[in-house]
Backbone as a chain_set.jsonl record, in Angstrom:
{"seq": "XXXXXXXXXXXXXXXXXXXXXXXXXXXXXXXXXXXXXXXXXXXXXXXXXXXXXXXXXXXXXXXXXXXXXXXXXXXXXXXXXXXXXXXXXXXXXXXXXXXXXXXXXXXXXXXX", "coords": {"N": [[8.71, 0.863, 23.768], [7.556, 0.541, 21.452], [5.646, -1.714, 19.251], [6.645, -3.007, 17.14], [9.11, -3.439, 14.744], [10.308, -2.532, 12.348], [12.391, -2.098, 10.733], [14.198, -1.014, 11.617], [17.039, 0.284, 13.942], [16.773, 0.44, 17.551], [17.078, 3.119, 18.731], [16.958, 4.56, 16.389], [14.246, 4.596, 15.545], [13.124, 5.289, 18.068], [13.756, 7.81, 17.757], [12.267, 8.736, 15.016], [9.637, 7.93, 15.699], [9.31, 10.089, 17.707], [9.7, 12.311, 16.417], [7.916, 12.025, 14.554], [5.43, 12.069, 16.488], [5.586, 14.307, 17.38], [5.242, 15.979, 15.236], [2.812, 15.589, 14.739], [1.541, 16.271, 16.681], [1.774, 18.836, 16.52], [1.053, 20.413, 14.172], [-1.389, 18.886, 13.311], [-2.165, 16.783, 11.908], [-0.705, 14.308, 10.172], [1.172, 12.927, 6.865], [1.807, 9.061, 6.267], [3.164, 6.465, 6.388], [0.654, 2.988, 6.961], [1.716, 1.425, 8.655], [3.586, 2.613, 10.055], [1.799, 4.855, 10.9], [0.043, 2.955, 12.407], [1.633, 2.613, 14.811], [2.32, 5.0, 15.487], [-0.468, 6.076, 16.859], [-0.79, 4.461, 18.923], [1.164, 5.437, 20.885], [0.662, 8.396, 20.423], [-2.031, 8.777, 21.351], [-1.624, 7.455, 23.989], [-0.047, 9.799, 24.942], [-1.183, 11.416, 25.1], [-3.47, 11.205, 26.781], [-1.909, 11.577, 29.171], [-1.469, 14.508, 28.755], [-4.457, 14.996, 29.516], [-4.219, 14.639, 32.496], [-2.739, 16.27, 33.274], [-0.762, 16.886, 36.068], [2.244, 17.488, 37.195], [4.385, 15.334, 37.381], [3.013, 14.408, 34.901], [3.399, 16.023, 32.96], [6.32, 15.727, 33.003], [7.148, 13.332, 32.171], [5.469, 13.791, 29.616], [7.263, 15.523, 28.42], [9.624, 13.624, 28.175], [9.062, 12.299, 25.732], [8.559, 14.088, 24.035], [10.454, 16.904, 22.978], [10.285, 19.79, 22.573], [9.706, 22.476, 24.13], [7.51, 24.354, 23.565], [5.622, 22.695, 22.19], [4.58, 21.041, 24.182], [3.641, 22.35, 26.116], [1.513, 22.859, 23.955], [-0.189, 20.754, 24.197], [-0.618, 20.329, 26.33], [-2.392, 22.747, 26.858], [-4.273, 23.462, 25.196], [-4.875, 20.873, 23.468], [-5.285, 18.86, 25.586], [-6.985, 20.193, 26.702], [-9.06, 19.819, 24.987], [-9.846, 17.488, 24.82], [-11.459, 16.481, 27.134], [-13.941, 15.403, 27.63], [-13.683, 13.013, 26.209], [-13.241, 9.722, 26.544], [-11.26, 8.179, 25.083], [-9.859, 7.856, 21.349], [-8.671, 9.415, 20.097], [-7.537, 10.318, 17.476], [-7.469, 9.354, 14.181], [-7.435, 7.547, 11.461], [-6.934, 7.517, 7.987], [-6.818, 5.643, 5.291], [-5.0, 6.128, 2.118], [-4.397, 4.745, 0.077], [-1.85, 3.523, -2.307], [1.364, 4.552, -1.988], [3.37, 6.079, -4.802], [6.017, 5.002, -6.396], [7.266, 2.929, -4.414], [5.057, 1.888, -3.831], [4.17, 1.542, -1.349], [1.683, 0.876, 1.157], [0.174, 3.63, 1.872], [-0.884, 6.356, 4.778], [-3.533, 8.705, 6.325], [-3.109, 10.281, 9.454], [-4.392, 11.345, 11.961], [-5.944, 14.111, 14.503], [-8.508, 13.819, 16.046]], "CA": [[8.034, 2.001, 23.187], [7.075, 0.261, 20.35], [6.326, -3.239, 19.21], [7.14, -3.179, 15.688], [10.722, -3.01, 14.665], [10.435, -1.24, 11.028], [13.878, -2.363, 10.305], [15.441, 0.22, 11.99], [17.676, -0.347, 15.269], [16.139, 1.275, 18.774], [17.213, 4.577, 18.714], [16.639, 5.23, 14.884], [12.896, 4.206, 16.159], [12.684, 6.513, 19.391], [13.728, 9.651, 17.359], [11.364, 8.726, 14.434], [8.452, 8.222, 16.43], [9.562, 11.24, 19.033], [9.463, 13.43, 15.595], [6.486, 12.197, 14.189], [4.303, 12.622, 17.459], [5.803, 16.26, 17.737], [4.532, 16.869, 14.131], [1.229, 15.668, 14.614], [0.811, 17.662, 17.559], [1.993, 20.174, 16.056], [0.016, 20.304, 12.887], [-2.977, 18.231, 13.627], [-2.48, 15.457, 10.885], [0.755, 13.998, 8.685], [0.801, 11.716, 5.602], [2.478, 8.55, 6.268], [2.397, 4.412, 5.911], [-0.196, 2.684, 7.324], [2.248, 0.547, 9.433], [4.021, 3.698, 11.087], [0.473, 5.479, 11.538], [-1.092, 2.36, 13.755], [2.239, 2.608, 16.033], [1.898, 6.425, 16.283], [-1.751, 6.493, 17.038], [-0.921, 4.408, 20.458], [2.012, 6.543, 21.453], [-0.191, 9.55, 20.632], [-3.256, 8.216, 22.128], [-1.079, 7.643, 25.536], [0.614, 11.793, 25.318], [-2.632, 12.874, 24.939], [-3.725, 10.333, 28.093], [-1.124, 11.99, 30.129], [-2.0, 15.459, 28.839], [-5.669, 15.385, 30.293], [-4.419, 14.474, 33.878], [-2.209, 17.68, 33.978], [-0.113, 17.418, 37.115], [3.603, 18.316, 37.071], [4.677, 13.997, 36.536], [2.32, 13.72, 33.76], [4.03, 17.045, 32.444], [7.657, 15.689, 32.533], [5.969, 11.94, 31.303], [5.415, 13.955, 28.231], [8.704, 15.78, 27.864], [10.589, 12.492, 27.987], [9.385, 12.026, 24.232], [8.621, 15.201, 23.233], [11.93, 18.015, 23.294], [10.066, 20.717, 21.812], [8.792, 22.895, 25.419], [6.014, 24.626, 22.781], [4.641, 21.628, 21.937], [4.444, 20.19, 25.433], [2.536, 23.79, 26.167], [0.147, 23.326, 23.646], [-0.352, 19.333, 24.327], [-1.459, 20.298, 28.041], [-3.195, 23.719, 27.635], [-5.235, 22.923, 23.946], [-4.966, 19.605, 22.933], [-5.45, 18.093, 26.439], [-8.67, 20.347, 27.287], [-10.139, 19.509, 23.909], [-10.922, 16.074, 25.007], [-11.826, 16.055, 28.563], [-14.615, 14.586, 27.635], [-13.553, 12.022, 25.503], [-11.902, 8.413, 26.968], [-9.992, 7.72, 24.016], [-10.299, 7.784, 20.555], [-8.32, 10.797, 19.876], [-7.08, 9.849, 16.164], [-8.127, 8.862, 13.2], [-6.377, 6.713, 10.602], [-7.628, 7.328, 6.69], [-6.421, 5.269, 3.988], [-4.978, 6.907, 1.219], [-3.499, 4.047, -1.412], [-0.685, 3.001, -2.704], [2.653, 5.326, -2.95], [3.733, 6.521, -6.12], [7.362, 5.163, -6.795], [7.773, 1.71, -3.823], [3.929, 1.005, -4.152], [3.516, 1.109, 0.217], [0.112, 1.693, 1.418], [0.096, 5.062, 2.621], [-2.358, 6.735, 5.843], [-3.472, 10.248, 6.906], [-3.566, 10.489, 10.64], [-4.889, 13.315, 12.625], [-6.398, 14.389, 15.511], [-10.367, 13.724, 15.512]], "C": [[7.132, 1.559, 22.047], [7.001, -1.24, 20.253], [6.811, -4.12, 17.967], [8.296, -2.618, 15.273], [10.622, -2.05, 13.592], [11.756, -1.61, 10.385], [14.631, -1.218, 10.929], [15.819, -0.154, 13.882], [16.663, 0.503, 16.75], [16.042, 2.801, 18.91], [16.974, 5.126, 17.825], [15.313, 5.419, 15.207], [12.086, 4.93, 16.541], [12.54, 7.841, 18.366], [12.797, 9.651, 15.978], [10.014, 8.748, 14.957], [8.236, 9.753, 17.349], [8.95, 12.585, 17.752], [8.301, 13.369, 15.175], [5.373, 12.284, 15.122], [4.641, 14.219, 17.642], [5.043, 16.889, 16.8], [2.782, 17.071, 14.21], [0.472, 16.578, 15.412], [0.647, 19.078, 17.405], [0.922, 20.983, 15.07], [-1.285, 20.102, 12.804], [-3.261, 17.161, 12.492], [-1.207, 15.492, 10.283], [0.371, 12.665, 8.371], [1.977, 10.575, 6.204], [2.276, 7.115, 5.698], [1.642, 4.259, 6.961], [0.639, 2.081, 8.589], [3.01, 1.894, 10.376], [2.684, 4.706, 11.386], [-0.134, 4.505, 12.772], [0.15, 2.576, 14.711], [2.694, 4.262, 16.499], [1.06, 6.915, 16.924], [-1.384, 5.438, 18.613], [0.511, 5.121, 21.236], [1.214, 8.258, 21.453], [-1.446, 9.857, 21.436], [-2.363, 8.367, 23.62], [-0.316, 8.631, 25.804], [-0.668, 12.327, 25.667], [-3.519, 12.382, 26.172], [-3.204, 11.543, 29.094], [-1.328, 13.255, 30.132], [-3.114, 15.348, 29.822], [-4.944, 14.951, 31.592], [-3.452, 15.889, 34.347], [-1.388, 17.956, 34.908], [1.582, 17.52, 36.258], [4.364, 16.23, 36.882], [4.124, 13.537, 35.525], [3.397, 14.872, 32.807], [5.792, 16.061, 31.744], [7.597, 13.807, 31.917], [6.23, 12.575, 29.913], [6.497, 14.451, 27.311], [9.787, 14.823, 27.809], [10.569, 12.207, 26.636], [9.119, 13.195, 23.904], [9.609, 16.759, 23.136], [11.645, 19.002, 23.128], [9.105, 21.454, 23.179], [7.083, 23.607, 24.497], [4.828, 23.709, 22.647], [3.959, 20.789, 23.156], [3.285, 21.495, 25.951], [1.258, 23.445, 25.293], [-0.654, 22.355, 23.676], [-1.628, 19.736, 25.531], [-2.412, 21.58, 27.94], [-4.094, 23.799, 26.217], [-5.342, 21.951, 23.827], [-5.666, 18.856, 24.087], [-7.257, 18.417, 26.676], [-9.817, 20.106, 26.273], [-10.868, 18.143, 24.253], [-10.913, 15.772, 26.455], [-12.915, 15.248, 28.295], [-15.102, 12.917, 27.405], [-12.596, 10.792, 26.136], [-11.175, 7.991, 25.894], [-10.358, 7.811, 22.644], [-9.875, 9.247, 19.855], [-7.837, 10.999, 18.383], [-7.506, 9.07, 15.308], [-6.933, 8.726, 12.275], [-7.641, 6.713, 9.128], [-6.378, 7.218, 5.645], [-6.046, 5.999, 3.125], [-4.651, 6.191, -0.177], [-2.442, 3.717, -1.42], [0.241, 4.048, -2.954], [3.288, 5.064, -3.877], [5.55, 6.073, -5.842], [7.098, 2.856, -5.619], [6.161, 1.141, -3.801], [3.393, 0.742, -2.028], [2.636, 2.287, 0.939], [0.29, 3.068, 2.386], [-1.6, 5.588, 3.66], [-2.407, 7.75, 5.832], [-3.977, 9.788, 8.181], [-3.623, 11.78, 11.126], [-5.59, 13.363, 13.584], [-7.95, 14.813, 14.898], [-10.792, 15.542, 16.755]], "O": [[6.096, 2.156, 21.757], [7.791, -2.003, 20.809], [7.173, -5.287, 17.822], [8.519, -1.415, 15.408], [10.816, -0.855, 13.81], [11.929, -1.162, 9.252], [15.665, -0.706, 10.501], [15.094, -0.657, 14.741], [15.742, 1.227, 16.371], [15.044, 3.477, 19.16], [16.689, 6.312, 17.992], [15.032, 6.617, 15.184], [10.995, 5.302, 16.11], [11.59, 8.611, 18.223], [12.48, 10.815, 15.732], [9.268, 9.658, 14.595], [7.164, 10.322, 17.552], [8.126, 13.47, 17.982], [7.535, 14.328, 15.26], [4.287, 12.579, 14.623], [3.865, 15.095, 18.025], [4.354, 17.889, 16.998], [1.958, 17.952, 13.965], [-0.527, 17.275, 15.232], [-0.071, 19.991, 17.813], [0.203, 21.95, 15.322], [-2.152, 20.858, 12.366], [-4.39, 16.754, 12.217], [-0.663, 16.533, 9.916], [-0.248, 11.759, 8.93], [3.032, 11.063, 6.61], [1.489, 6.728, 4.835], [1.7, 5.061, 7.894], [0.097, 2.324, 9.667], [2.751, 1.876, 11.58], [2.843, 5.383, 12.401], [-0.64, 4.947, 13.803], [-0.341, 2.804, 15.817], [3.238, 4.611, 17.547], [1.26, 7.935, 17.583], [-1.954, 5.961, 19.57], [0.475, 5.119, 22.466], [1.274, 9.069, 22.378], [-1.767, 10.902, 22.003], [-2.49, 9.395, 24.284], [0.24, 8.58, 26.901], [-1.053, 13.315, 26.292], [-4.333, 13.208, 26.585], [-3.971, 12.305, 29.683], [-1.45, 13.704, 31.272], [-2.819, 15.585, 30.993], [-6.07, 14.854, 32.079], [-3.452, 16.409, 35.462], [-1.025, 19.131, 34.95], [1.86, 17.595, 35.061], [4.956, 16.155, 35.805], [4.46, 12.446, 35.065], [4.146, 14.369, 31.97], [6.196, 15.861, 30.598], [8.401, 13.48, 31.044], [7.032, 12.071, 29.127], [6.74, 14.166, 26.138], [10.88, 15.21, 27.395], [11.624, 11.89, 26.085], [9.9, 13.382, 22.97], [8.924, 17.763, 23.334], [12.567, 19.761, 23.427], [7.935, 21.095, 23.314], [5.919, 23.349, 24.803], [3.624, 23.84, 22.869], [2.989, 20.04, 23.042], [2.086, 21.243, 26.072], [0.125, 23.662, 25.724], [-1.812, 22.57, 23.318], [-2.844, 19.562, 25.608], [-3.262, 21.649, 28.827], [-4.945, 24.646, 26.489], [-6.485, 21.752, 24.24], [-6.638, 18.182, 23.747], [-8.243, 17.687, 26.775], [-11.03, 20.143, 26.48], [-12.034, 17.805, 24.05], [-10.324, 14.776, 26.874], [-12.814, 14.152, 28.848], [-15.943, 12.121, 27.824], [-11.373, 10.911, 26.202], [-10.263, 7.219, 26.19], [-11.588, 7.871, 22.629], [-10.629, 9.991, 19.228], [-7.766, 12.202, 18.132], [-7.97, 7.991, 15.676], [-5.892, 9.38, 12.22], [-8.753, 6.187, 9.117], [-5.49, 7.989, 5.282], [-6.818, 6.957, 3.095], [-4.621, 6.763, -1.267], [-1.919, 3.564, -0.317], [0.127, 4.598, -4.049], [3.834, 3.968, -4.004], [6.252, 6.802, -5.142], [6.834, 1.821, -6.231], [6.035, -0.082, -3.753], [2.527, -0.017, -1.592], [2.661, 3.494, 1.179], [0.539, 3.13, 3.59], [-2.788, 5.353, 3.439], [-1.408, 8.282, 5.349], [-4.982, 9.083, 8.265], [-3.118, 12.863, 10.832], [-6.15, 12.27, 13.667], [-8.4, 15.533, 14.007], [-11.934, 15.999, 16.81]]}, "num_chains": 1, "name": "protein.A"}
């Protein structure tokens, strides 16, 4: 799923990533580190893949990481038709600095 450990074991991993692609979809941008933004932006990049093709295996493709049936609804019937046009490039990664307290570089990602 991923190819950066983070220090955290496999499954701590899955359900961190699983939550933070739900939010983004949800939302349309969350604050994070720079190092968990580039390995959300190709897990998000390949939901939002599987969105635009639409059939009923891309569908349950997407509910394997995402648990939330709303969000899988609004993946395939907004999010997906927003970028028919577009081959990739669905996210954007902006810098934000240094966090206040451990000093680690913080990102805003979001849906372009």
């Amino acid at each position: 799923m991923t190819l950066r450990r983070l220090g955290r074991p496999l499954g701590h991993r899955k359900a961190l990533f699983r939550n933070m692609v739900t939010d983004l979809l949800t939302h349309g941008k969350i604050e994070t580190t720079e190092v968990k933004a580039k390995e959300l932006r190709m897990l998000a990049e390949n939901l939002i893949t599987w969105g635009k093709q639409g059939d009923i295996h891309a569908r349950r493709q997407v509910a394997m990481v995402i648990s939330d049936k709303d969000v899988v609804k609004k993946l395939f019937n907004e999010i997906a038709t927003r970028y028919t046009e577009r081959n990739g490039g669905y996210t954007r990664i902006v810098k934000l600095g240094p966090r206040r307290g451990d000093a680690a570089p913080m990102a805003l990602i979001e849906l372009v």
